[in-house]
C-alpha positions as CSV (number, residue, x, y, z in Angstrom):
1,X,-50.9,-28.1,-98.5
2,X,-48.7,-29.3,-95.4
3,X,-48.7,-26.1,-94.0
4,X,-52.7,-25.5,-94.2
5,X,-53.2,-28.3,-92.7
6,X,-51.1,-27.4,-90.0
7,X,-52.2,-23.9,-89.6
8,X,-56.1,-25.8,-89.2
9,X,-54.2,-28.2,-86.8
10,X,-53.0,-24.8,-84.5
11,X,-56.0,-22.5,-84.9
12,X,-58.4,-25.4,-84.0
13,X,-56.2,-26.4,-80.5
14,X,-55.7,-22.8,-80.0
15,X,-59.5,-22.7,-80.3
16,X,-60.2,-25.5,-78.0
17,X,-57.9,-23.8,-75.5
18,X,-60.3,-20.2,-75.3
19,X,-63.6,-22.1,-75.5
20,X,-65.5,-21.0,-72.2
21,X,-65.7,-24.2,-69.7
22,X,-69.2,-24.4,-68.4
23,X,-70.6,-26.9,-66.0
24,X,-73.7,-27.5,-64.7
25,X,-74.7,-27.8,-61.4
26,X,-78.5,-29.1,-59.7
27,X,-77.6,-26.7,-56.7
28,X,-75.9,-23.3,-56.6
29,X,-76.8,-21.1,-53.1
30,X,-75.0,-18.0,-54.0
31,X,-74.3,-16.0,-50.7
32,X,-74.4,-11.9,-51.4
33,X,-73.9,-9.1,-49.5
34,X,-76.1,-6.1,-49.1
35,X,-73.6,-4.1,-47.3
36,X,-72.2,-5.6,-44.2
37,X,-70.7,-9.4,-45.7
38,X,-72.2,-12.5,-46.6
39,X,-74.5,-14.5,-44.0
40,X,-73.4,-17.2,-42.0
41,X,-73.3,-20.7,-43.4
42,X,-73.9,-22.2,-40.0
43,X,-77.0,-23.5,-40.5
44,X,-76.2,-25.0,-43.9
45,X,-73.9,-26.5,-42.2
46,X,-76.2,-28.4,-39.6
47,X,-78.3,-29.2,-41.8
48,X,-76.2,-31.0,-44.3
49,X,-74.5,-32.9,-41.0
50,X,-78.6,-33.8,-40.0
51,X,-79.1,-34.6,-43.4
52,X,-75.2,-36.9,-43.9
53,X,-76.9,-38.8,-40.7
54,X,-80.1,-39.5,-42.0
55,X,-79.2,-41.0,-44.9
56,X,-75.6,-42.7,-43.8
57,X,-73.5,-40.7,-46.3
58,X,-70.1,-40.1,-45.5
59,X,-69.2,-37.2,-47.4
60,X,-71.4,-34.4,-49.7
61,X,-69.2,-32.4,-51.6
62,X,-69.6,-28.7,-52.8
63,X,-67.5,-26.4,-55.5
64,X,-67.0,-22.9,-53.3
65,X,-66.4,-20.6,-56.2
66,X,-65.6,-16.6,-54.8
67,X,-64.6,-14.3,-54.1
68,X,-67.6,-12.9,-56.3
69,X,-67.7,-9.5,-55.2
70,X,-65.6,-7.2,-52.4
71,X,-67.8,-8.1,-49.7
72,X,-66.7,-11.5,-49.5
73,X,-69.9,-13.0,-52.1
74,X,-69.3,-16.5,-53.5
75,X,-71.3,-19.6,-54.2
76,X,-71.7,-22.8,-52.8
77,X,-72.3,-25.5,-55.7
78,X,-73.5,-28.9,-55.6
79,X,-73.3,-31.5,-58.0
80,X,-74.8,-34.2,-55.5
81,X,-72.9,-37.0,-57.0
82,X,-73.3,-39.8,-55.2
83,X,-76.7,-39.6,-54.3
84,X,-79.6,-41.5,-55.0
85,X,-82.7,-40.2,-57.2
86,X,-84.4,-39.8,-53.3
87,X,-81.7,-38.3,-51.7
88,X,-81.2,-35.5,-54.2
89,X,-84.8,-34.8,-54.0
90,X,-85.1,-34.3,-50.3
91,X,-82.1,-32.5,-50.1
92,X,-83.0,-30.0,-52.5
93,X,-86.7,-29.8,-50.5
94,X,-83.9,-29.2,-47.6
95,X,-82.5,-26.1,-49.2
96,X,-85.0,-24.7,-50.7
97,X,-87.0,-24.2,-46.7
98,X,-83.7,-23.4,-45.2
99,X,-81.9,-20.7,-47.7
100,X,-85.0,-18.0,-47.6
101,X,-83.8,-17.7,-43.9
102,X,-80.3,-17.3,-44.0
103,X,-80.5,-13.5,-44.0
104,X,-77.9,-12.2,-41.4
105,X,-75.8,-9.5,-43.0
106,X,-76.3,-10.5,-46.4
107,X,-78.7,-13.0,-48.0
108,X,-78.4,-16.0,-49.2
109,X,-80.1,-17.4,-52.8
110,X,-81.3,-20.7,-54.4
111,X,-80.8,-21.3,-57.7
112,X,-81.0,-25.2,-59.4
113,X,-80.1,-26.3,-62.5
114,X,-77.6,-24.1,-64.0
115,X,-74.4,-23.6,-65.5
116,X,-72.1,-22.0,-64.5
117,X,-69.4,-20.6,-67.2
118,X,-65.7,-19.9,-65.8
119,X,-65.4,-17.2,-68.6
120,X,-68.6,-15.1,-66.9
121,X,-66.6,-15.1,-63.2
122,X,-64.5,-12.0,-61.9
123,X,-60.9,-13.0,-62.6
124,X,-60.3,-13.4,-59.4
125,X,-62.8,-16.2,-58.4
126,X,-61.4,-19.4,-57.7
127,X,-62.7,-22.9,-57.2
128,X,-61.9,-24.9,-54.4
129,X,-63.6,-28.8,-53.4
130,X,-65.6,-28.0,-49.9
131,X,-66.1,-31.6,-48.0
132,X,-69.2,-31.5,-45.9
């Protein structure tokens, strides 16, 4: 009997341990490459600085999860923690007027409100914390 329960004990930590980690995020711009690279995040960039200014925040954090493809493709995801009800409204209005015309080299892609699953990334991807 003490070794059934055991073996439970094993298979369900062993279980726990290839369970697929998902995590949800509002914001995801996923920049992809047609053929020549990804576009330039410049203007993301000044407009979450404009945006920081506006509403007094100190920092807005992002997940940067790549490489995706060989071209350099990854995403940008944001949790927006931190921000009020208001603020995560406008800044998604924000992004959704701004992404649509980030289209040097590659283009660049809105998506809100989804998960994102470590199991369905290349093996290569990595996360790393991208302080805005």
């Amino acid at each position: 009997m003490k070794q059934i329960i055991i073996s439970l004990l094993f298979l369900g930590l062993i279980s726990g341990f290839t369970q697929p980690t998902s995590v949800k995020y509002p914001v995801v711009i996923k920049f992809q490459s047609i053929c020549c690279g990804v576009p330039d995040d410049a203007p993301l960039n000044e407009m979450i600085k404009k945006f920081k200014k506006q509403y007094k925040i100190k920092t807005l954090i992002a997940t940067r999860i790549g490489p995706m493809g060989k071209e350099g493709e990854y995403y940008l995801a944001f949790s927006l923690k931190g921000l009020t009800a208001k603020q995560k409204l406008n800044f998604k209005k924000k992004i959704r007027s701004l992404v649509p015309t980030m289209k040097d080299n590659g283009v660049a892609a809105l998506e809100e409100n989804i998960s994102i699953n470590a199991a369905d990334l290349p093996s290569r991807a990595t996360s790393t914390t991208v302080n805005f």
